[in-house]
DSSP file (Angstrom, degrees, kcal/mol; ACC not computed):
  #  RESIDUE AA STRUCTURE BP1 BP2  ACC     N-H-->O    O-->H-N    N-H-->O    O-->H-N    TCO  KAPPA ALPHA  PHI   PSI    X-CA   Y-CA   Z-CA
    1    1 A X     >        0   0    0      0, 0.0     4,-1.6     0, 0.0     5,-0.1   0.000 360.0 360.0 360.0 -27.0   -3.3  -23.2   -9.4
    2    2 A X  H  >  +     0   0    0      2,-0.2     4,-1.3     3,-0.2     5,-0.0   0.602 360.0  49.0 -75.1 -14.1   -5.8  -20.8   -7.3
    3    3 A X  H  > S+     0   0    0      2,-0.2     4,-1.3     1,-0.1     3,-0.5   0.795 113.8  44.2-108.9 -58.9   -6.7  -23.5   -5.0
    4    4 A X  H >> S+     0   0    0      1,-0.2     4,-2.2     2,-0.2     3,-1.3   0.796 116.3  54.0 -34.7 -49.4   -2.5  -24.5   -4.4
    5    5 A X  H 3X S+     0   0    0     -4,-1.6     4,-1.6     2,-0.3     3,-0.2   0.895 110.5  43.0 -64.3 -71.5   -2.3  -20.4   -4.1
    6    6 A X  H 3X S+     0   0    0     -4,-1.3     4,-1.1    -3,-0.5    -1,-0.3   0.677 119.4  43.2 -58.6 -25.4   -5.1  -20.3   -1.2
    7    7 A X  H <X S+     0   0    0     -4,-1.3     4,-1.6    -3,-1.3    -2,-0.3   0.834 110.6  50.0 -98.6 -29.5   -3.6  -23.3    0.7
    8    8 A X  H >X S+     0   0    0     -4,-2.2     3,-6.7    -5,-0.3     4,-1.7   0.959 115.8  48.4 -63.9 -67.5   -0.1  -22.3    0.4
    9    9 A X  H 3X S+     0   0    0     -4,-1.6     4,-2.0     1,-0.3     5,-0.3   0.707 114.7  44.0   4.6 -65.2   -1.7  -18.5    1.9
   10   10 A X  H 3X S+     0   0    0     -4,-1.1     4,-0.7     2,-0.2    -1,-0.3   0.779 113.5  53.7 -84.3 -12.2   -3.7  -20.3    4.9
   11   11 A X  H XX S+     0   0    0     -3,-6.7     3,-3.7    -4,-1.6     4,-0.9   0.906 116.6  40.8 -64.4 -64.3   -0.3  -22.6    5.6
   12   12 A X  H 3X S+     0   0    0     -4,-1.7     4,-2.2     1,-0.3     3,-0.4   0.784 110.1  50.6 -23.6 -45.4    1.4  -19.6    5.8
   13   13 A X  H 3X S+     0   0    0     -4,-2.0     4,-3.8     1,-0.3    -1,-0.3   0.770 106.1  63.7 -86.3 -10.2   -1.1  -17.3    7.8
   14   14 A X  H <X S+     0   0    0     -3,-3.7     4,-1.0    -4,-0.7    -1,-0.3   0.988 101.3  48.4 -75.6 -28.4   -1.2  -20.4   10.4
   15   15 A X  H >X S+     0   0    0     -4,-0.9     3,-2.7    -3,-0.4     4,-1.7   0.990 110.0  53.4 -56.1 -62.0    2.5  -20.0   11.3
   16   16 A X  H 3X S+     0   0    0     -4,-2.2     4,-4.4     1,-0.3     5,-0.2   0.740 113.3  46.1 -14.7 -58.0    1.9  -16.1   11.7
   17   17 A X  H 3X>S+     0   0    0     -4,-3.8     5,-0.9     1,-0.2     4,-0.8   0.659 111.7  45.7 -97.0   5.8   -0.6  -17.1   13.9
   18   18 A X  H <<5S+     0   0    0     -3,-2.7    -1,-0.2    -4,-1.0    -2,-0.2   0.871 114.3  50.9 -55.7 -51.6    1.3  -19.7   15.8
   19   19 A X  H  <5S+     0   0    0     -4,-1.7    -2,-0.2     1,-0.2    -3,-0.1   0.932 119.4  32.1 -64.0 -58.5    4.1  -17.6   16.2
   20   20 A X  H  <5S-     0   0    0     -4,-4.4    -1,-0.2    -5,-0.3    -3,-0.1   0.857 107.5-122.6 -69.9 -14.3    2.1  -14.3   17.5
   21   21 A X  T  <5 -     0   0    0     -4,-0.8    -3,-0.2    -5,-0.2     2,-0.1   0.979  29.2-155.1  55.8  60.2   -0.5  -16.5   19.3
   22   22 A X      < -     0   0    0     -5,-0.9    -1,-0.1     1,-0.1     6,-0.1  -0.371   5.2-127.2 -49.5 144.6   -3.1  -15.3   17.9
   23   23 A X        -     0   0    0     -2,-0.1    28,-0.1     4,-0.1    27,-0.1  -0.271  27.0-104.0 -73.0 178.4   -6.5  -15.6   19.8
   24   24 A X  S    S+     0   0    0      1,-0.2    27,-1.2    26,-0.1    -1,-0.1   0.887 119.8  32.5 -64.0 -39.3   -9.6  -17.0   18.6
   25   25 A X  S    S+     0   0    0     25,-0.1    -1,-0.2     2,-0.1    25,-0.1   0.514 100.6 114.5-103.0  -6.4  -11.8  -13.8   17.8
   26   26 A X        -     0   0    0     23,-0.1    24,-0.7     1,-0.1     2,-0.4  -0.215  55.7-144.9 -46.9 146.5   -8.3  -11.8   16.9
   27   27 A X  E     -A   49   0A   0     22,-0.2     2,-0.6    23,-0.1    22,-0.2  -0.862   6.9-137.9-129.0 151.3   -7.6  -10.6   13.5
   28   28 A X  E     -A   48   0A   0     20,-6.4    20,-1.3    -2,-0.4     2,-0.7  -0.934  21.1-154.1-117.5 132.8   -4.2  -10.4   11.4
   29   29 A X  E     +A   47   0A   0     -2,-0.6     2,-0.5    18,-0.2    18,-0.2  -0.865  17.7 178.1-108.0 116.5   -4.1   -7.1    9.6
   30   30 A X  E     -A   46   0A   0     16,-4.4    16,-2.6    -2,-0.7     2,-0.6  -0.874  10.0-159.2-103.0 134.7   -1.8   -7.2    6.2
   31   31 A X  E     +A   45   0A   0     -2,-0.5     2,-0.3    14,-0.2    14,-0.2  -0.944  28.7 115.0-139.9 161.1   -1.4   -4.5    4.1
   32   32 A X  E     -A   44   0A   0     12,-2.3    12,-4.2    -2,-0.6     2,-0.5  -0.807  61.4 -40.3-154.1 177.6   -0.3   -4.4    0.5
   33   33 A X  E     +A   43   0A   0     -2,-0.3    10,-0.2    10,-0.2     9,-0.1  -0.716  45.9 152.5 -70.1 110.2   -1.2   -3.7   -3.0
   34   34 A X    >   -     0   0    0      8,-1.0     3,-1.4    -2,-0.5     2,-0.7   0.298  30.0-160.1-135.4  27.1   -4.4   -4.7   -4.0
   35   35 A X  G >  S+     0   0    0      6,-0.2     3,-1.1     1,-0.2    66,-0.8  -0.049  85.7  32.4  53.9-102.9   -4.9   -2.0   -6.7
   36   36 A X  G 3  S+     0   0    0     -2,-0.7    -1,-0.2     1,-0.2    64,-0.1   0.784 122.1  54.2 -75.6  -9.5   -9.2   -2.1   -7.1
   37   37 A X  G <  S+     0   0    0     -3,-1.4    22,-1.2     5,-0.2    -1,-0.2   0.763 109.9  51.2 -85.4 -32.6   -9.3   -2.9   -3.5
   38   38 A X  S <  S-     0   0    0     -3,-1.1     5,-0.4     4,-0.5     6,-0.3  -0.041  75.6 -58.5 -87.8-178.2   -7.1    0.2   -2.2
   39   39 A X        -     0   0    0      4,-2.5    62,-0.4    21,-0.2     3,-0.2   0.799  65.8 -71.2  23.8 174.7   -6.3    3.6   -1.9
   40   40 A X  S    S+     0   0    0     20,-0.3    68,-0.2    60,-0.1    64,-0.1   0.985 139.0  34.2 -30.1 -73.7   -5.3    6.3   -3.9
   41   41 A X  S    S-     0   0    0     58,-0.1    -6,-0.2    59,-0.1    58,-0.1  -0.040 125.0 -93.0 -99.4   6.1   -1.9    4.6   -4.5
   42   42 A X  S    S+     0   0    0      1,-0.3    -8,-1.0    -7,-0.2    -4,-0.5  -0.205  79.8 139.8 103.2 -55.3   -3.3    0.6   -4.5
   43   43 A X  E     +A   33   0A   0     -5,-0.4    -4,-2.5   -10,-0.2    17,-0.5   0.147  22.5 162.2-102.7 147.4   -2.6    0.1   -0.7
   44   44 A X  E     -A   32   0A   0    -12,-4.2   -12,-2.3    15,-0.3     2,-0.3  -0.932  39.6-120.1-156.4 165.4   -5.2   -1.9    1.6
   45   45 A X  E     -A   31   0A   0     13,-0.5     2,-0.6    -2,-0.2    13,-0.6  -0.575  21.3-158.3 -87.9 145.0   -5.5   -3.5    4.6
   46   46 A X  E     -AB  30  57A   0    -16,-2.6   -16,-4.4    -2,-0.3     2,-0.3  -0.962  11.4-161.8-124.2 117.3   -6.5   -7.5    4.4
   47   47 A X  E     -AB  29  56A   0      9,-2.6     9,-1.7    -2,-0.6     2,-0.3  -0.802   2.9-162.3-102.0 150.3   -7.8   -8.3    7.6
   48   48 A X  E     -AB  28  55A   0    -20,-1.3   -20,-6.4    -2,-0.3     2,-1.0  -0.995  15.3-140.5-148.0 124.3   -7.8  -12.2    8.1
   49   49 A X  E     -A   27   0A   0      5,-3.5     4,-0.4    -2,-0.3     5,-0.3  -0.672  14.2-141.0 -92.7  91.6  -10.0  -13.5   10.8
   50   50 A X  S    S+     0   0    0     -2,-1.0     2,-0.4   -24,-0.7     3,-0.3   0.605  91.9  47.2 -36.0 -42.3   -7.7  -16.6   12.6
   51   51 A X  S    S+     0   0    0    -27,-1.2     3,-0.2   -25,-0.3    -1,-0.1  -0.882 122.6  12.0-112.0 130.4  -10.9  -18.9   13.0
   52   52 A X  S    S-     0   0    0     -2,-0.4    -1,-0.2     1,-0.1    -2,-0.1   0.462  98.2-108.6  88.7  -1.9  -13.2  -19.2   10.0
   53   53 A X        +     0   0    0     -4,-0.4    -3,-0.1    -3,-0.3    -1,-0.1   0.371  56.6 170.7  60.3 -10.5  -11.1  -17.9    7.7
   54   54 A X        -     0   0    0     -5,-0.3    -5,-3.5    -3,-0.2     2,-0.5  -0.104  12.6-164.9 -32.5 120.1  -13.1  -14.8    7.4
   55   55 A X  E     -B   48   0A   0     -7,-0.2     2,-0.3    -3,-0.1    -7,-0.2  -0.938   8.1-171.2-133.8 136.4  -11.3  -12.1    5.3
   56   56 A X  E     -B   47   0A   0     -9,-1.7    -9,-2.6    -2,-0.5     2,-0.3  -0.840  10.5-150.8-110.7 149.8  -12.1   -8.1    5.0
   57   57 A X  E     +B   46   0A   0     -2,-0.3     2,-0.4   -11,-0.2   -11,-0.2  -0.952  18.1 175.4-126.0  94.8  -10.6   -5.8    2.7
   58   58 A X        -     0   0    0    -13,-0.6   -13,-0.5    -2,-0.3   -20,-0.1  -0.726  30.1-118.3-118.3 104.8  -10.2   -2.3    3.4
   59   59 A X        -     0   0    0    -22,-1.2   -15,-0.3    -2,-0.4     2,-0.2   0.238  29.8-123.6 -29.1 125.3   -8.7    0.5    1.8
   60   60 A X        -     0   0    0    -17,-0.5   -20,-0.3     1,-0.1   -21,-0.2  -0.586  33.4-105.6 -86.7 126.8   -5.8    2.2    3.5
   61   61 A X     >  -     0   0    0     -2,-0.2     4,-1.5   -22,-0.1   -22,-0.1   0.254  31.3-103.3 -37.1 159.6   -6.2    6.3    4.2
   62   62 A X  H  > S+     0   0    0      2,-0.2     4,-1.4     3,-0.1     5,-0.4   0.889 126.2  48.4 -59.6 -54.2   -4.4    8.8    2.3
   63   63 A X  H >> S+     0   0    0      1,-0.2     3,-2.5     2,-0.2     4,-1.5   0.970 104.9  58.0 -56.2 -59.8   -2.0    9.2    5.2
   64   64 A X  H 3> S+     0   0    0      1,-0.3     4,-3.8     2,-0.2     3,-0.2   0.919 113.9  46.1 -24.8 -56.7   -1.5    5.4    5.6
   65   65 A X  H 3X S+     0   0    0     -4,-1.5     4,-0.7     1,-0.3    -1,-0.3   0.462 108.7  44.6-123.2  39.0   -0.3    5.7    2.1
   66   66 A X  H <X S+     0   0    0     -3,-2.5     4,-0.9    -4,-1.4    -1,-0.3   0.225 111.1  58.4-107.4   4.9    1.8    8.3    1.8
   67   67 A X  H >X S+     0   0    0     -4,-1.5     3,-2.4    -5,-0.4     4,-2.3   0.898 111.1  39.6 -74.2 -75.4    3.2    7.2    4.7
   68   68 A X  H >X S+     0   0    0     -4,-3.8     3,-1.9     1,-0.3     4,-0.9   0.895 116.4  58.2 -59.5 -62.0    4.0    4.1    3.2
   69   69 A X  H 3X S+     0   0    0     -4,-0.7     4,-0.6     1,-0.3    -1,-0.3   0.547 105.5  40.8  18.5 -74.2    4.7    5.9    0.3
   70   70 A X  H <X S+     0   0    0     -3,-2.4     4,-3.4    -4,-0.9    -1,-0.3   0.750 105.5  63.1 -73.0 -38.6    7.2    8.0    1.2
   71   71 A X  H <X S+     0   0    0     -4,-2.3     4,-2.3    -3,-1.9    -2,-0.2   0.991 106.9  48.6 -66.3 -57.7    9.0    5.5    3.4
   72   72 A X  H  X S+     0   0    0     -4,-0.9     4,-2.1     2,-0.2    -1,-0.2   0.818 113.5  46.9 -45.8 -37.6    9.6    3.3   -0.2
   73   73 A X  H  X>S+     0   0    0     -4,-0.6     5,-1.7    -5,-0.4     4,-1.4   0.973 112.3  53.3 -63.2 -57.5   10.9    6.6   -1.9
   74   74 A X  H ><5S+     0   0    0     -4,-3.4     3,-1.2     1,-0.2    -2,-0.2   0.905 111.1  43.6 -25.3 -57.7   13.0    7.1    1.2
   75   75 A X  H 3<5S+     0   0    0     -4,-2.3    -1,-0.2    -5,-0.3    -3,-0.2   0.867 107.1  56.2 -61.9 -44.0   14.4    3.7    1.0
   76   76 A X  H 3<5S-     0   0    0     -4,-2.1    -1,-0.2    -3,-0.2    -2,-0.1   0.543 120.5-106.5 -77.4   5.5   15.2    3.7   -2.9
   77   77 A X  T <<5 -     0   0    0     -4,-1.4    -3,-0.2    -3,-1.2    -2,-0.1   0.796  63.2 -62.3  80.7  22.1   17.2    7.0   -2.1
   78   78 A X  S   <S+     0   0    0     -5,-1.7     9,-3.2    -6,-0.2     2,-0.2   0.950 114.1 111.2  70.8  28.8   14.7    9.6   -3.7
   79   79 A X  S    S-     0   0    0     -6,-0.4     2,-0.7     7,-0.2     3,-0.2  -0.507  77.1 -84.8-131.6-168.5   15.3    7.7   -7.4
   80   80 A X  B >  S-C   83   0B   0      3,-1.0     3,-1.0     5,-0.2    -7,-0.0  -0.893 105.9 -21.4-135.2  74.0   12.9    5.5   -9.7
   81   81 A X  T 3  S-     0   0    0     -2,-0.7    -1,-0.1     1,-0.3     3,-0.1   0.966 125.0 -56.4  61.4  48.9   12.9    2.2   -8.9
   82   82 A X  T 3  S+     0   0    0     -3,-0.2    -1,-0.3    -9,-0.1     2,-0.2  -0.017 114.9 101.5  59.4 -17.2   16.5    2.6   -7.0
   83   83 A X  B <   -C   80   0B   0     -3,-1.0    -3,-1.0    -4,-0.0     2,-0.2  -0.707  62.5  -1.0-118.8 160.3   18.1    3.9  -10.1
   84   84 A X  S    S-     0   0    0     -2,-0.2     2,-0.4    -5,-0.2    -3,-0.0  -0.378  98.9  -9.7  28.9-122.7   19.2    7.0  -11.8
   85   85 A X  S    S-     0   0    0     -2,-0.2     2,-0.4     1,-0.1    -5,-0.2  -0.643  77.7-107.0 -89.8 138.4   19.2   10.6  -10.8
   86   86 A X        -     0   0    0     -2,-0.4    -7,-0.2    -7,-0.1    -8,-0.1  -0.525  40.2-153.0 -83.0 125.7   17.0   11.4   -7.5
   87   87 A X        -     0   0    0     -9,-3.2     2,-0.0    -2,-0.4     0, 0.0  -0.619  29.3 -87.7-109.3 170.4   13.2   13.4   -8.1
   88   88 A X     >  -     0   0    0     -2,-0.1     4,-1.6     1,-0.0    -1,-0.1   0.056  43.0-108.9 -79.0 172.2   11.3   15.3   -6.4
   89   89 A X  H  > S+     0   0    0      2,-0.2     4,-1.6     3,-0.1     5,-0.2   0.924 118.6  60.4 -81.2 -50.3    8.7   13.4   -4.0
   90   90 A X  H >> S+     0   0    0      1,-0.3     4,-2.3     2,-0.2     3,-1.9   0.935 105.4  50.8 -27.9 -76.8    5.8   14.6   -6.4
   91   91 A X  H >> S+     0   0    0      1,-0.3     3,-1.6     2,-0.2     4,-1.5   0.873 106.2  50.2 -27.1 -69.4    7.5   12.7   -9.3
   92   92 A X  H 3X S+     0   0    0     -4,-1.6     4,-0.5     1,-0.2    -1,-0.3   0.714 109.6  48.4 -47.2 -35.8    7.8    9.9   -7.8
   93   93 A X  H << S+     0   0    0     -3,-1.9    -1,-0.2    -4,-1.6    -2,-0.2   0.729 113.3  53.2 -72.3 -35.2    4.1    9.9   -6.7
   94   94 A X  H << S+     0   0    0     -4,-2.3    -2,-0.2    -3,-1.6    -3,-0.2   0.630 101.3  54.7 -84.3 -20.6    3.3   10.7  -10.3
   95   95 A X  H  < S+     0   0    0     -4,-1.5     3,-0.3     1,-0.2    -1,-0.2   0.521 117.9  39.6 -56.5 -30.9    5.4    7.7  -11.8
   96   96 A X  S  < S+     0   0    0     -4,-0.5     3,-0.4    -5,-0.3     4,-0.2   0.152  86.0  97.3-121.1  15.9    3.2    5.2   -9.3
   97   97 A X        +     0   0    0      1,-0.2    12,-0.2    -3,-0.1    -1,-0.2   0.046  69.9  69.1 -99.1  30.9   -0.3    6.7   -9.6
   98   98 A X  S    S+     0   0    0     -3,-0.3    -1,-0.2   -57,-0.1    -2,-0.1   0.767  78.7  81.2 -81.0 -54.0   -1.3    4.4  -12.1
   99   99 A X  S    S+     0   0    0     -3,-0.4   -58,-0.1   -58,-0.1    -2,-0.1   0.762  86.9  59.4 -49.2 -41.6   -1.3    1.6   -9.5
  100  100 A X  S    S-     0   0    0     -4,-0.2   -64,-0.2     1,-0.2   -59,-0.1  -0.226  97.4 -41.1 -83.4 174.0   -5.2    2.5   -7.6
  101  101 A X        -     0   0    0    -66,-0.8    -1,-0.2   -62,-0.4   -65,-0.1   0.256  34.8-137.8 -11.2 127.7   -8.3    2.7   -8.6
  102  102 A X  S    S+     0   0    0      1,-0.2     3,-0.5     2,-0.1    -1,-0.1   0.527 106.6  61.3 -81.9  -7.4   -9.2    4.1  -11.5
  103  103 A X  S    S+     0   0    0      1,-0.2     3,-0.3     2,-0.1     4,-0.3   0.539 103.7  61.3 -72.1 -12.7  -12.4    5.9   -9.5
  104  104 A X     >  +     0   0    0      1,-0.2     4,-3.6   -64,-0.1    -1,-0.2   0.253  69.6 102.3-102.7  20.3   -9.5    7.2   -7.9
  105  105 A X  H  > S+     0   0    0     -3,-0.5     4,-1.2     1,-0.2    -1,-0.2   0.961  84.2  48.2 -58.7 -46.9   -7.7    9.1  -10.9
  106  106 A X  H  > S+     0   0    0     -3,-0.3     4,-0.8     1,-0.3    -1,-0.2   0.910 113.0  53.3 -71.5 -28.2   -8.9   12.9  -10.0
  107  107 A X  H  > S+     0   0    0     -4,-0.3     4,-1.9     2,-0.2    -1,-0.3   0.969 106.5  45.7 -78.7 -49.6   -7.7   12.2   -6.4
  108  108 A X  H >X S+     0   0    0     -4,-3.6     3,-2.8     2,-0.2     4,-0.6   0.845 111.1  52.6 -60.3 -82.2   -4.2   11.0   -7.1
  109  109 A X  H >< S+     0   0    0     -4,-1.2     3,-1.6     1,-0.3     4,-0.5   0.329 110.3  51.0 -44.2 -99.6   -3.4   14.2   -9.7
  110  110 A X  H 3< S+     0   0    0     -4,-0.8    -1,-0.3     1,-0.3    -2,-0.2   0.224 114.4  46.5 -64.2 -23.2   -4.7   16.6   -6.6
  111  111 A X  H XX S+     0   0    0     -3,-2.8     3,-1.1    -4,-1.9     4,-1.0   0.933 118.5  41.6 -29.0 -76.2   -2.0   14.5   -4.2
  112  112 A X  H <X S+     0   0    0     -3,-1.6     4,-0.9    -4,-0.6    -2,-0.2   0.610 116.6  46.3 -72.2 -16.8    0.4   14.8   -6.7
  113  113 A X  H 3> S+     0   0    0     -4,-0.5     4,-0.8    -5,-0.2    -1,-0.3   0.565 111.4  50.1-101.5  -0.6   -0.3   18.3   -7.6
  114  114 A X  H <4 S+     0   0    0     -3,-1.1     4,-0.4    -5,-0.3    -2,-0.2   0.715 110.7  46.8 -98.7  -3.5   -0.5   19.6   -4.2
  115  115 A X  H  X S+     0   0    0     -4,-1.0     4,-2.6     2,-0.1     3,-0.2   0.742 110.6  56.2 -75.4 -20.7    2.8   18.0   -3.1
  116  116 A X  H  X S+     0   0    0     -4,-0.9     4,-1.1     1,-0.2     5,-0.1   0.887 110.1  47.0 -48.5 -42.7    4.5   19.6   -6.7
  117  117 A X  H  X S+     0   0    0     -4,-0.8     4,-1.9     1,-0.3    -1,-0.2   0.834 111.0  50.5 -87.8 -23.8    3.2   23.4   -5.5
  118  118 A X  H  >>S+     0   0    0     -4,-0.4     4,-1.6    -3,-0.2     5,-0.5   0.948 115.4  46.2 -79.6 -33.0    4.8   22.8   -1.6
  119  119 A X  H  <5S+     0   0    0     -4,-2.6     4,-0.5     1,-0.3    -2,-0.2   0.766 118.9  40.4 -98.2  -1.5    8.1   21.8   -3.4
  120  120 A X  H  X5S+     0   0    0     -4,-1.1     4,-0.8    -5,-0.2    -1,-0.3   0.926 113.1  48.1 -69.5 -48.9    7.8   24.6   -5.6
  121  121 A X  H  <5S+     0   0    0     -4,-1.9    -2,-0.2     1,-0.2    -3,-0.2   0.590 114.5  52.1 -63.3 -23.3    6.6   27.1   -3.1
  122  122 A X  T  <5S+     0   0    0     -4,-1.6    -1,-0.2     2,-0.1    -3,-0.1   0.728 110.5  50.4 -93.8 -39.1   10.0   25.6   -0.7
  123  123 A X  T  4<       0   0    0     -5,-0.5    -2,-0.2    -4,-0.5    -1,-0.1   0.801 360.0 360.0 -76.7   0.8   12.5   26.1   -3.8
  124  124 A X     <        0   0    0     -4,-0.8    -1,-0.2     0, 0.0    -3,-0.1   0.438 360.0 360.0-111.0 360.0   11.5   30.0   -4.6
């Protein structure tokens, strides 16, 4: 099933690069979740080299992924996986900091607790 998995992948990444025209020494940068690979939050880049097949993995920045971050709370309407009552951005941060690295525990809680204290420090 890994090897179907890797060829469906490289059909795929050849349209991309049909479509965008990639060049030969050009790279296609994805990012996702890739959890041990990422971020605070999971997020990394997968750089995919068009010829050779060469692939890089590099973790995406704290800004990268509270950018992205935020933009997915935005988008579910400030709630929990689209549904119920709308939390604070902290919450939210604090519900999905399981996803990274687990070298990366003390660093998410010092995210999550320095966005908690601006959105205390904005409500008093």
């Amino acid at each position: 099933m890994t090897r179907l998995f890797g060829f469906l992948v490289l059909g795929r990444l050849e349209r991309l690069e049909h479509l965008y025209s990639v060049g030969r020494e050009e790279w296609i940068d994805i990012v996702l979740w890739g959890a041990s690979k990422g971020g605070p939050f999971g997020h990394c880049h997968m750089c995919i080299l068009k010829n050779g097949g060469k692939t890089e993995w590099t973790a995406c920045t704290e800004e990268e992924e509270l950018k992205l971050m935020r933009q997915q709370y935005e988008e579910c309407g400030h709630r929990l996986y689209g549904r119920g009552e709308p939390v604070a951005f902290s919450v939210y941060l604090e519900t999905f900091s399981y996803l990274g690295p687990a070298e990366l525990a003390d660093r998410r809680r010092e995210i999550v607790e320095r966005f908690r204290g601006e959105e205390e420090s904005r409500m008093s």
